[in-house]
N, C-alpha and C positions, 0 to 999 in steps of 0.2 A: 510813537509809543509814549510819549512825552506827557501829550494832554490826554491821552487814554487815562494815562495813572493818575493825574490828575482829579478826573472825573470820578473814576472811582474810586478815590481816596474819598472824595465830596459826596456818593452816593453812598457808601458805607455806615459814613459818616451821619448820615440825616436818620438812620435806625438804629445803630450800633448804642445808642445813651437812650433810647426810649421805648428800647424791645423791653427790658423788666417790666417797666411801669405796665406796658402791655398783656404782658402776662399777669402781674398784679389784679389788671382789671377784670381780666378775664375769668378770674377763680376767687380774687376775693385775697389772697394770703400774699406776705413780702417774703411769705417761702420755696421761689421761685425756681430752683436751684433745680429742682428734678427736670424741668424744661428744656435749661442747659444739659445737663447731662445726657439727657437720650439723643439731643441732635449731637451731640460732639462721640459718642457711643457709634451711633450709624456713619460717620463721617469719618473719625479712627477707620474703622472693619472699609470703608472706601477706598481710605487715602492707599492702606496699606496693598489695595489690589489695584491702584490708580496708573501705576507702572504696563502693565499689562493692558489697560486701555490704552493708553501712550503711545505704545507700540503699534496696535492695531488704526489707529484714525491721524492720531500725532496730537503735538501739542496744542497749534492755533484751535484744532475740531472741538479739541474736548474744553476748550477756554469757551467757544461758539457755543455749544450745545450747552453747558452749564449756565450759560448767561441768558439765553435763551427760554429753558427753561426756569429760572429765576421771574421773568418776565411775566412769564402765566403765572408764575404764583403771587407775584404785586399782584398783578392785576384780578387776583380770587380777593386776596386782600382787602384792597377797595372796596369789595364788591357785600364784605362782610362786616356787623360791626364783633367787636372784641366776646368769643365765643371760643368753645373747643373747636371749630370746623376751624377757625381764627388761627389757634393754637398750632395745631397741625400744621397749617400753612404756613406760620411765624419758624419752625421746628424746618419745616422744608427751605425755604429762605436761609437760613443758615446756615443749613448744609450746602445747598446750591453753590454760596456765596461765599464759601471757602475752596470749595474744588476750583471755582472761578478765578482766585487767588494762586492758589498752587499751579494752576497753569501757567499764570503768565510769568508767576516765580519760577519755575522751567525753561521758558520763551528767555526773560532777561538772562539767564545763566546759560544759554547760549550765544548770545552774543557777547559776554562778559573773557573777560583776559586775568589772570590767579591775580597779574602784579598788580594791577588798576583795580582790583575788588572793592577795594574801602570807596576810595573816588565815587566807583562807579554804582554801588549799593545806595551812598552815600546820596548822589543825586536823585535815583528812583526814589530814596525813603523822602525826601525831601521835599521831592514832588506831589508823593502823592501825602503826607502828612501836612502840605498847603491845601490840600484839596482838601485834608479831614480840617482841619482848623474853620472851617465857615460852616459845616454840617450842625455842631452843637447849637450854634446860635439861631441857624435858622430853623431847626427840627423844632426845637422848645418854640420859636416863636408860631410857626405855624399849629403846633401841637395846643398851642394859648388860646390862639385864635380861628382855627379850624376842625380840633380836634384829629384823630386816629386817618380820619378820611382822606383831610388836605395834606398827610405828611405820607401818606403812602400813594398818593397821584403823585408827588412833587420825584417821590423816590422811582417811580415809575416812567417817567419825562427824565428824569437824570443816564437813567439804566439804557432805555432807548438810544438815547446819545453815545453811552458806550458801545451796542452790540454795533450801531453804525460805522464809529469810526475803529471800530476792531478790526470789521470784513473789510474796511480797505488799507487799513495800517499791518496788518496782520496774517495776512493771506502769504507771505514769502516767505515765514517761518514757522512752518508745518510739519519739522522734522520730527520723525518716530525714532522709539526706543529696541536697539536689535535685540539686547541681552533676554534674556528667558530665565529671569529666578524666583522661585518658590520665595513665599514670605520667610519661611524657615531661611531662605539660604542669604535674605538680605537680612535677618537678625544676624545671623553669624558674623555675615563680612564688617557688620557697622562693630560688634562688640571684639572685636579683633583689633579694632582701632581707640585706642584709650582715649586721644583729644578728642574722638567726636565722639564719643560717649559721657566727657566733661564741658565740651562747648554742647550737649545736647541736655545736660543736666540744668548749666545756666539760662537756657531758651525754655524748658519747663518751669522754672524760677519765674521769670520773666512773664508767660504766658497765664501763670497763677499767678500775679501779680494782675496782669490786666483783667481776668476772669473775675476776680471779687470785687474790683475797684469798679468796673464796668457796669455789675451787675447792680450790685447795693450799695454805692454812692449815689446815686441820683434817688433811691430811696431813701434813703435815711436826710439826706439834703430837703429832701418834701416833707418830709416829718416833721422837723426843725421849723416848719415852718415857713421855706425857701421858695416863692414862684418860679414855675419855668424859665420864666424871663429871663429871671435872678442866676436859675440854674443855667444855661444857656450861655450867659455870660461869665460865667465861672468857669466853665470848663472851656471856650473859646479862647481866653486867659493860660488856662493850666496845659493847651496842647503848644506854644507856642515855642517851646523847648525843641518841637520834632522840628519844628522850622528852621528853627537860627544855630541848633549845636552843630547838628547831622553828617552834614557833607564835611564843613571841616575839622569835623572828630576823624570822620572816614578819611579824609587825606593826608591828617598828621601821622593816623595809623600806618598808611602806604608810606609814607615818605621818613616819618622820625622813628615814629618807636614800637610800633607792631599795637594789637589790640590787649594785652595781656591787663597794663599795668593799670588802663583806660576803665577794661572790666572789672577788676577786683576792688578799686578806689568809688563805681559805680553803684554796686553791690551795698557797699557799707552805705553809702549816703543814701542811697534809695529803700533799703532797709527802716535804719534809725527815722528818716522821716515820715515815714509810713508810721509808723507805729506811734511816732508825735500826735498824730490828729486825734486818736482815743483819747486825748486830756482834752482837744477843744468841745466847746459849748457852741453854743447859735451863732456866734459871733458875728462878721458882716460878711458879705459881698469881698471887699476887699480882701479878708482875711481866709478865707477858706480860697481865694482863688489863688493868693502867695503861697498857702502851703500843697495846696496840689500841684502847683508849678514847681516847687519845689521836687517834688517827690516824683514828677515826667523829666527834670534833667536828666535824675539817674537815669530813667527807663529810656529814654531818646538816647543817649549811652548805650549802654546795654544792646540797645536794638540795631543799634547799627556795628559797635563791636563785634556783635555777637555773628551778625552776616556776613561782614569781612574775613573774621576768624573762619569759619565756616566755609565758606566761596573759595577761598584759596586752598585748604585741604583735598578740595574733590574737583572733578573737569567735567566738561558737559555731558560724558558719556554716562555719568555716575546718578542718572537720572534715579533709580532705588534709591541712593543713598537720602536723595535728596527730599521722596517720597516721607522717608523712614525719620530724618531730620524734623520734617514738616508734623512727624506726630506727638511733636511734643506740645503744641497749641493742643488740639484733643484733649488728649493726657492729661493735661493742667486743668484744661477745663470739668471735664468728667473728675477729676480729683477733689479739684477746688467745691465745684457746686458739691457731689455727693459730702465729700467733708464739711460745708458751711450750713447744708441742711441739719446733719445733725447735731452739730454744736449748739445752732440755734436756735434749737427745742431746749436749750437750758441755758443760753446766755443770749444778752442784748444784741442788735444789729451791729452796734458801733463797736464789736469785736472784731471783727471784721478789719481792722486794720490791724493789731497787735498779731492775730492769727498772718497775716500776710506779710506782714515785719519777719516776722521770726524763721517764716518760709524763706523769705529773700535771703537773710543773712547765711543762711544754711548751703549756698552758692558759692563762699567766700573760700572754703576749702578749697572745690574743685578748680575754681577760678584761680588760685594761689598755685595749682600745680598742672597746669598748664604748659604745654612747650610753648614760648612765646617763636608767633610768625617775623622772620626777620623783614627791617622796613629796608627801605631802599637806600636810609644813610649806612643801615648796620652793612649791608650786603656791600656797598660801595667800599668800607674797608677792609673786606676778607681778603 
């Protein structure tokens, strides 16, 4: 499972910074935001009945089949250059590639234990955010020097390597979902539960957070005047935070002091920095890669807080919850683009950070009233 996440962290990786630009091309406008929102719109209305396939094939199938069909859609891809037939397919990719996600974030929470969560998220995120750290650099460069073509063959050679060593790494943990609940009835259970509807507040924070920065950073970065190249290595620079925090935030969390105080101290600083970059100009290479590094501490925080806090509230039977948890990526996204379209029919791109500042900061509440998870020294002196 190890290098599987890996891989896919690395496949994700090589289109996840270069879908905008994509769309951009495609239509002509940096007002791309409607794109995002329909695939995250159909993917919502999925996730929320993803349980109910669960049940019926299990987890490994519906990881299979998702990846699967990802596969035919590179490879339409490929086959097309940057068009509406393009678009559709770029919209299907998306969604494929998060059901793809949410499976095997099922699959690991199966094998996962409440007290080892941080550890053990901690490693996954760890792994596969090594794998996302070489995607920007080599995406931009192949995208320099190949164009749309050579960066959707390369993603398509990556993705085959996944579905491969999925069906033999993966085949043993096929377990299905028994429970039978209405979406209604997993709304009810989750908002009966106040920390996950406050740890599910901060992972919408979080998700709109990477929604805007994702989309219209590498735009506005080409505006300024920045080559791929340039861009490429800026952001190979600013993911290296998911690398070096990760695992031992997540273990201090299991062992010293629970995820509480890790989140709320995360929040601010990934806030306030966010909202720094509106003052910067063109500046260099250098400089725009120290501040987005800056501003992935917080989020590599966050992100891994946020799943240890999370993991240990629910057990593997809690597959709904988990479903329902998983909708706040959606959510943010569908939020964030519909909200960024419209603002930016009357203000610059480079709002876009102070708008996502101000979102972040607005976490700090719920994060502050938090039941904090006890660590393993607190529980040692009861």
């Amino acid at each position: 499972m190890t290098f599987i996440t890996f891989i896919m962290g690395f496949a994700q990786a090589i289109l996840i910074y270069v879908m905008s630009s994509y769309f951009k091309l495609a239509i002509g406008t940096e007002n791309v935001g409607i794109f995002y929102a329909v695939s995250y719109i159909i993917f919502l209305v999925i996730l929320l009945n993803l349980h109910k396939v669960v049940r019926v094939l299990g987890k490994a199938n519906v990881f299979y089949f998702s990846l699967f069909a990802k596969l035919i859609v590179i490879f339409g891809l490929i086959l097309l250059e940057p068009s509406k037939a393009g678009m559709i397919l770029m919209i299907l990719y998306i969604i494929l590639g998060h059901i793809e996600w949410v499976a095997l974030d099922l699959i690991i929470e199966g094998v996962s234990t409440d007290r080892m969560s941080g550890r053990i998220r901690g490693v996954h995120l760890t792994i596969l955010n090594a794998g996302f750290l070489f995607g920007p650099f080599v995406s931009t460069y192949i995208l320099d020097n190949m164009g749309f073509h050579g960066v959707f063959v390369f993603s398509l050679i990556l993705n085959i390597f996944v579905f491969i060593f999925g069906l033999i790494g993966l085949r043993s943990v096929n377990d299905k979902f028994e429970q039978k609940l209405k979406v209604a009835d997993i709304l009810k259970k989750v908002f009966a539960r106040k920390n996950i509807m406050r740890i599910y507040y901060i992972s919408f924070v979080l998700e709109f957070f990477y929604a805007l920065m994702v989309i219209y950073t590498p735009i506005y970065l080409v505006n300024l005047g920045f080559s791929w190249s340039d861009i490429g290595k800026i952001f190979s620079v600013m993911l290296i935070p998911f690398v070096i925090f990760q695992y031992p935030a997540g273990l201090w969390a299991d062992k010293k002091i629970g995820e509480k105080e890790l989140l709320f101290f995360s929040l601010l600083a990934m806030g306030v920095s966010t909202m720094l970059i509106y003052f910067m100009g063109a500046g260099s290479v250098v400089k725009w890669a120290l501040i987005l590094f800056t501003t992935r501490i917080g989020a590599s925080l966050i992100e891994i807080m946020r799943d240890s806090y999370f993991y240990k509230r629910i057990d593997c039977r809690d597959v709904d919850v988990v479903d329902f948890f998983r909708t706040s990526m959606p959510v943010a996204y569908i939020f964030a683009t519909i909200l960024s379209s419209f603002v930016f029919l009357f203000l610059p791109v480079k709002f876009v950070f102070v708008l996502t500042g101000l979102i972040v900061l607005s976490a700090l509440w719920p994060a502050y009233h938090l039941a904090d998870n006890k660590s393993e020294k607190e529980i040692g002196k009861c």
